[in-house]
N, C-alpha and C positions, 0 to 999 in steps of 0.2 A: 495597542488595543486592549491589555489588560485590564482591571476596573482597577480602582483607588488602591482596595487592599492589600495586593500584588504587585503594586508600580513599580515597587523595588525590587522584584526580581530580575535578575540576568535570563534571559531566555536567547537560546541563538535555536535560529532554522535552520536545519542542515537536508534537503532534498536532490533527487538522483535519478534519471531515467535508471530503466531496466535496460542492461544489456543488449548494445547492439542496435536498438530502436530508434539513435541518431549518431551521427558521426563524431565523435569528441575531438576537441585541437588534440594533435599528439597522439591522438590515439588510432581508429581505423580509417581515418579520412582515407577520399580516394588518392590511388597510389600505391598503399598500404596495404597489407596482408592482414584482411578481418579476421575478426575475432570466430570461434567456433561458433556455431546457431547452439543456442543453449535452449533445455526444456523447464519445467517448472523447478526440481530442484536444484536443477543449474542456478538459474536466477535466485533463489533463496542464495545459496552459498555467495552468490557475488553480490548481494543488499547486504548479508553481514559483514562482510569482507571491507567494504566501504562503510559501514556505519563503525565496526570496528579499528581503520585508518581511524576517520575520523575522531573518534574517541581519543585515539592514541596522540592527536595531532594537538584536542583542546586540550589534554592533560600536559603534554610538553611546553606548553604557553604557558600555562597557568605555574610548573614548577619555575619556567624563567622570572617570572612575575613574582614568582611568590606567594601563589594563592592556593595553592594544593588543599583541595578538597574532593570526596567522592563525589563526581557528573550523575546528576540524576535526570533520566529521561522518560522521555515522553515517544511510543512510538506511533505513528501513524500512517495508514495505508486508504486507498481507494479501489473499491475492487476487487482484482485480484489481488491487487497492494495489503490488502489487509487480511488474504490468505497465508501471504508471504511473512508480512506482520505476526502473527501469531505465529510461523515457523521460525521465527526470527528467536522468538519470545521464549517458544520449550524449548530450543539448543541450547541456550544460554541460562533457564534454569534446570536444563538436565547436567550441564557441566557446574555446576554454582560457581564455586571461585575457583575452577580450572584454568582460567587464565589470567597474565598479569592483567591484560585492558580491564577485564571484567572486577576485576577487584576494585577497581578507583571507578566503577559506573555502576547504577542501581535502578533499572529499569521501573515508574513507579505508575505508570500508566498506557495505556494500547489504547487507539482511536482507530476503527475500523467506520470507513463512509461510504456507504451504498457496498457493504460487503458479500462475495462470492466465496463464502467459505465451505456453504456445503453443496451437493448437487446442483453442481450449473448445467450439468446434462437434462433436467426437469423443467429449469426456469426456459419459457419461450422463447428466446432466441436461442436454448441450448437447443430445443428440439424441431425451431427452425431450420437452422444454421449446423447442424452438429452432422450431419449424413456430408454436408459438401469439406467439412473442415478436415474430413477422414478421408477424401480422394487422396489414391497414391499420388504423390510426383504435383497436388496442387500449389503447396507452399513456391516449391521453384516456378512454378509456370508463371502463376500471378506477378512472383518478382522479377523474373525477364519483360513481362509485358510493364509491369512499370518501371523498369528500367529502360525500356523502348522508349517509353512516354517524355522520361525527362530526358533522353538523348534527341528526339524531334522537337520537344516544346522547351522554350526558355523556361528557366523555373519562374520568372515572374509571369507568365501566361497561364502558368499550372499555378499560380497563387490565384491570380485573376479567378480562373474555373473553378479551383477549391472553393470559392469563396460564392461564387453565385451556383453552384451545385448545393451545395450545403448550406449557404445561408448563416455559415459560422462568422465571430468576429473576428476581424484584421488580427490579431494576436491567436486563435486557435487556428485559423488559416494559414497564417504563418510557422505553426508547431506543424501541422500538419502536412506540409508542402515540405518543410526539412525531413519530416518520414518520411516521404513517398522519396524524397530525394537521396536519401542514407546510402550507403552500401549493401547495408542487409538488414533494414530495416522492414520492408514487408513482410521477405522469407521470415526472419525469426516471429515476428508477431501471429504470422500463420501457423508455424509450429509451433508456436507455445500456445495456440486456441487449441488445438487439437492435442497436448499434452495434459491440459488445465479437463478438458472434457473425460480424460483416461484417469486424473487423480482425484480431480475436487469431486468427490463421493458423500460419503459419509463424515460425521461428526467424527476426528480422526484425535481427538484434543482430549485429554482426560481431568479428571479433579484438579489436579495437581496445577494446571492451566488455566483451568475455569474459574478456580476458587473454590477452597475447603475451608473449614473452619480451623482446621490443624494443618496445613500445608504438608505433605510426606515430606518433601526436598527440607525442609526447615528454612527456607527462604521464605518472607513476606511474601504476598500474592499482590500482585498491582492490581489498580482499580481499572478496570477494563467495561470501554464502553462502545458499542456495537450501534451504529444509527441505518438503519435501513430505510430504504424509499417505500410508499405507498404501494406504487405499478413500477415495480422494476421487470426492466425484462428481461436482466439477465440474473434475477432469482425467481424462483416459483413462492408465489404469495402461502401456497402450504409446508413448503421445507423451510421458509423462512417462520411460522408461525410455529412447526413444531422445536425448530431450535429454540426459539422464546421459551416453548413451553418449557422443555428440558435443562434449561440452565441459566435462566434472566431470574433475577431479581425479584420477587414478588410483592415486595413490601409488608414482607411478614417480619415480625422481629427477630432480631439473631442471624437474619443469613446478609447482612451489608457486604456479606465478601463477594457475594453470587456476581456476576456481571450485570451491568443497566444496559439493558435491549431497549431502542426506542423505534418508532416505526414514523417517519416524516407524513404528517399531516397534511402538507403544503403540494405535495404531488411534484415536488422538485425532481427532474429526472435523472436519471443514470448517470447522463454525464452531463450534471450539472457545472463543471468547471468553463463549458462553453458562455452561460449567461446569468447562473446562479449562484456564483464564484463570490461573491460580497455577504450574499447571504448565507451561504455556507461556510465560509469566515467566522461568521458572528456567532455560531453555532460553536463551532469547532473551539473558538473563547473562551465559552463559558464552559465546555469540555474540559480545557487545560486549567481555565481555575477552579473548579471542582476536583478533580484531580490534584493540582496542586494544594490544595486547603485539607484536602485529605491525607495528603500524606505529611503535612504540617500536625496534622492532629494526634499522627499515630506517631514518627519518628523526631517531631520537630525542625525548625530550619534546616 
């Protein structure tokens, strides 16, 4: 999907549910003794831990080959994915080259889409939804009742219903129906709404993250680009606009390091991956080759 100028790049996808939110071969299938129900910084620790494998995994390729070079990435999140994304972001330059992985990798850019980074207790469905996500003993209840569900309905009857309840496509009905069918995939997504309501506050991220002109850490600062929905409702249109104010890009001279806040024009929803999944593709494109032309500019190949 690249354009021309870029073809020659190597780019590899590397993506991962969150913890527990479907059953992996080998891993908690049933049977199996699942995994702990993790909360918000649970899940941060096990996205690094996997992006860190991984890392570890193309670098060992590459010395068998013989291509040894520092992996420079690109990281990107949805959501809450891209709360996690920026925690991902300051561990790894608060430690700089604390580790070996980290030394042979160079994070050079963050893509947050439809991001909940600050106060989702404010955006409307926090303050919908946020009094029921706090029942004692809810997360277990809902997950025996849908554990009832897929032990009376065949899962493909529960795809059937997913599919004319919601009105999603044959492939998100399909993701969907494998959650409700997980081992502990509703409990943990229940507790981590209501973990994500207790942390995601305040702007929690300093300079050094955002972008300074002199970085403290003496690390480069990646180019970091924040796309927000028009009507999201799981941000508030005003904690999303004073983030802009406080730290996006203004197009004043001199601050190119600030981060690019964009705000989607198009009214594409929250969870546009249901039907807007091509076009937020195309989007996300021109994200990584901006990004990548950018740090072509500053470091070179």
């Amino acid at each position: 999907m690249l354009g021309d100028s870029l073809s020659q790049q190597t780019i590899d996808i590397y993506g991962h549910s969150l913890a527990n939110f479907i059953d992996e071969p080998g891993g908690t299938g049933k049977g199996q003794a699942p995994k702990e129900i993790l909360g918000l910084q649970g899940q941060i620790s096990h996205v690094e831990g996997l992006l860190l494998q991984y890392i570890d995994n193309v670098n060992e390729n590459a010395q068998i080959e013989g291509k040894v070079k520092q992996l420079k990435v690109v990281i990107t999140g949805h959501s809450v994915g891209a709360y996690i994304g920026l925690e991902v972001l300051k561990r790894w330059r608060e430690r700089g080259t604390g580790k070996e992985s980290e030394n042979k990798v160079c994070v050079v850019g963050f893509i947050g889409l439809w991001p909940t980074v600050t106060w989702i207790g404010k955006s409307p469905n926090g303050i919908r939804f946020g009094w029921l996500a706090q029942l004692p003993g809810l997360p277990q209840i809902l997950a025996t009742l849908a554990k009832f569900l897929t032990i009376v309905l065949p899962q493909q009857v529960l795809y059937i219903l997913v599919k004319l309840i919601t009105g999603m496509t044959d492939k998100a009905a399909k993701v969907t129906t494998e959650f409700i069918c997980s081992t502990r995939g509703v409990e943990q997504a229940l507790y981590m709404a209501h973990d994500e309501l207790l942390q995601i506050t305040e702007d929690r991220w300093d300079e050094d993250l955002w972008g300074t002109a002199v970085p403290k850490s003496g690390i480069i600062s990646p180019k970091l680009i924040l796309y927000f929905g028009k009507q999201d409702h799981w941000v508030a249109n005003h904690t999303r606009d004073e983030l802009i104010a406080a730290r996006a890009y203004r197009n004043r001279g001199g601050e190119d390091w600030k981060p690019k806040m964009l705000v989607d024009d198009a009214e594409i929803p929250h969870s546009f991956c249901i039907h807007h999944n091509l076009t937020v593709a195309e989007k996300v494109k021109g994200f990584i080759e901006e990004i990548i032309a950018a740090d072509q500019a500053q470091c070179g190949p």
